[in-house]
N, C-alpha and C positions, 0 to 999 in steps of 0.2 A: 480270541476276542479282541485284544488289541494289533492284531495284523487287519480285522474287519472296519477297527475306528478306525485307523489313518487314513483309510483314502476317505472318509464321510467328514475328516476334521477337516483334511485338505480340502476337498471342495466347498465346505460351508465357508469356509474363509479365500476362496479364489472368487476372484471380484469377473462381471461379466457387460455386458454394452449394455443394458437396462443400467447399472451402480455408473457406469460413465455417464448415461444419458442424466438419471437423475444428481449426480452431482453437477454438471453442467447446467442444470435448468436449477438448482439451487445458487448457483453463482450470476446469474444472471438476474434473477430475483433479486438478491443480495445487492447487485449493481443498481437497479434498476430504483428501491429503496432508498439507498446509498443517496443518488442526486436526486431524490424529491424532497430529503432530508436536508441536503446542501444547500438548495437551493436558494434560500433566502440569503446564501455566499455566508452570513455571521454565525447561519451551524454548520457550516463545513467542517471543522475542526472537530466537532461533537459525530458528526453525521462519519466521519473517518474515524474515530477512536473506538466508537460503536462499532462500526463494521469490521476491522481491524481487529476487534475482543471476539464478535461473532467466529471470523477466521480459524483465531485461534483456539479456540475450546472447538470448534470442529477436527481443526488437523491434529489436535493433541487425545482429544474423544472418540471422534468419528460419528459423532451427531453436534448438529444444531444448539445451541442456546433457544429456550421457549421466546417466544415472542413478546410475551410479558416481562422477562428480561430485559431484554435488548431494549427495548424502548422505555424501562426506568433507568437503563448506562445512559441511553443519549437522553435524558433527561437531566441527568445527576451532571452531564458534560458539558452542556448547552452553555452557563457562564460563564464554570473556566475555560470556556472552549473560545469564546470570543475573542479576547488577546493576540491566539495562536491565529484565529482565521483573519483576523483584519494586518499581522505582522508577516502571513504567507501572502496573502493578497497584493500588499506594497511591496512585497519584493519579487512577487510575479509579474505582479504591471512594471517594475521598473526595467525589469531584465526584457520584457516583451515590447518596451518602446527602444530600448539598447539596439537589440536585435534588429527591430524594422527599419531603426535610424540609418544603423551601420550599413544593412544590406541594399536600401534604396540612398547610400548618398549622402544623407545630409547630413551625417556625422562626420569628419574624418578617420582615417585609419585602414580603412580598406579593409581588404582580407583577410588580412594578420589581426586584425583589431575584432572582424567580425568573429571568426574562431575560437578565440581566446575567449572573448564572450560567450558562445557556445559552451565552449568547455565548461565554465564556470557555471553556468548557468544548468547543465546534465549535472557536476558536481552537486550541484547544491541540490538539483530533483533527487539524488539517490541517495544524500544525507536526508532527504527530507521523509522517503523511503521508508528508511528505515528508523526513522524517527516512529514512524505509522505503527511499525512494525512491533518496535517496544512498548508504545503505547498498547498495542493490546495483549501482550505478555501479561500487562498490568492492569488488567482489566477496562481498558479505554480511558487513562486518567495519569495522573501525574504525568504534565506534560516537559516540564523544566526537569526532574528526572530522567524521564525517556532522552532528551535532548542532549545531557549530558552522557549517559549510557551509550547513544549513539555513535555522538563525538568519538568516545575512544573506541569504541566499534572499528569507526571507518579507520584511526589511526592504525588497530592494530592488525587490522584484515585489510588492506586496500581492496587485495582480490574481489570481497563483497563489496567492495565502493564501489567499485568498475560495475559489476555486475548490477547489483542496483541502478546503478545510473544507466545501463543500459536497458534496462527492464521498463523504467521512467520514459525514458527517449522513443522506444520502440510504440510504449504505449499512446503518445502523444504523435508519433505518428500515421498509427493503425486510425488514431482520436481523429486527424484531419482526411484520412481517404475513404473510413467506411460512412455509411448512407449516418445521417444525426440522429435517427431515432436507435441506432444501434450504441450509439457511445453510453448509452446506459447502462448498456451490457457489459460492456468494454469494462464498466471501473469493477466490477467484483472480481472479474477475470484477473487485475492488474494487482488487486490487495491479495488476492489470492497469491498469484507470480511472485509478490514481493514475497510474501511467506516461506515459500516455496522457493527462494531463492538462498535468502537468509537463515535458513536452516541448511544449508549443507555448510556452515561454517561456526564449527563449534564456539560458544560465547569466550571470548579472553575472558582471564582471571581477575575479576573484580568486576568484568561489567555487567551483570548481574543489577537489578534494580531493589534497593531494599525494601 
């Protein structure tokens, strides 16, 4: 009897291109959600923490949060969430006039100036990453926690910093070559990646969120 179960447990649990297809048409959805949610730019930060929470109870489950969930997190997220979306915002727009200054000219610094900005500028997308990231460990919410949990995250992994910020970088540039109605897609894809990246590196001791 149990030499007839093995191969009927192995197969029920061997995944096949129907479970890719519809995990891929779930993230896309997700994405697609994600920035109708944002869109007003002051719930971005709810509209991320929510998706981010969805992520995670999927990779840690293997199913979905109901829908009526999810949408009382980004409710619950919507005010404290504003802070976080107008403090990312000014520091995306500042970094994104940095950038066009340096590279058309009318900054000085050249090269060396433009780069370093770059760098700083992928540093901070992949602490912001995984800022995302903790946020939804915690059910899309304590953001000033997640930010701190982070911080020593990146201190104590760099490896995940790198990684992260490349995940950030790559997405942002998939963001400017594919067709616009696709970049919706793009962002469940990318909270996904960050998930998925961020998990092959076990949490240092203490950073944990309480």
């Amino acid at each position: 009897m149990a030499s007839r179960a093995e191969p009927a447990t192995e197969a029920a649990g061997r995944r096949d291109w129907r479970d890719v297809a519809r995990d891929a048409a779930d993230l896309a959805l997700l994405g697609i959600l994600l920035t109708l949610a944002a869109a007003p730019l002051l719930t971005a930060a709810a509209a991320s923490g929510a998706a981010s929470a969805a992520v995670h109870d999927w990779t840690r489950t293997g199913s979905w949060p109901s829908a009526r969930a999810t949408v009382r997190r980004f409710g619950r997220l919507v005010l404290p969430g504003v802070p976080v979306s107008l403090l990312t915002l000014a520091v995306a727009g500042l970094l994104a006039v940095d950038l066009a200054s340096l590279a058309t000219g009318r900054v000085p610094g050249g090269a060396p100036a433009l780069l370093v900005t770059a760098l700083v500028a992928a540093g901070l997308a992949g602490y912001a990453g995984l800022v995302v990231v903790e946020v939804g460990g915690n059910g899309g919410g304590r953001w000033r926690a997640a930010a701190r949990s982070a911080a020593r995250a990146c201190l104590d992994a760099p490896a995940r910093w790198v990684a992260l910020a490349g995940v950030t970088a790559l997405a942002a540039l998939l963001a400017v070559l594919v067709t616009p109605v696709a970049v919706p897609i793009l962002a469940g894809y990318t909270v996904a990646a960050l998930h998925a990246v961020a998990g092959r590196w076990p949490a240092p001791s203490g950073a944990e969120l309480p």
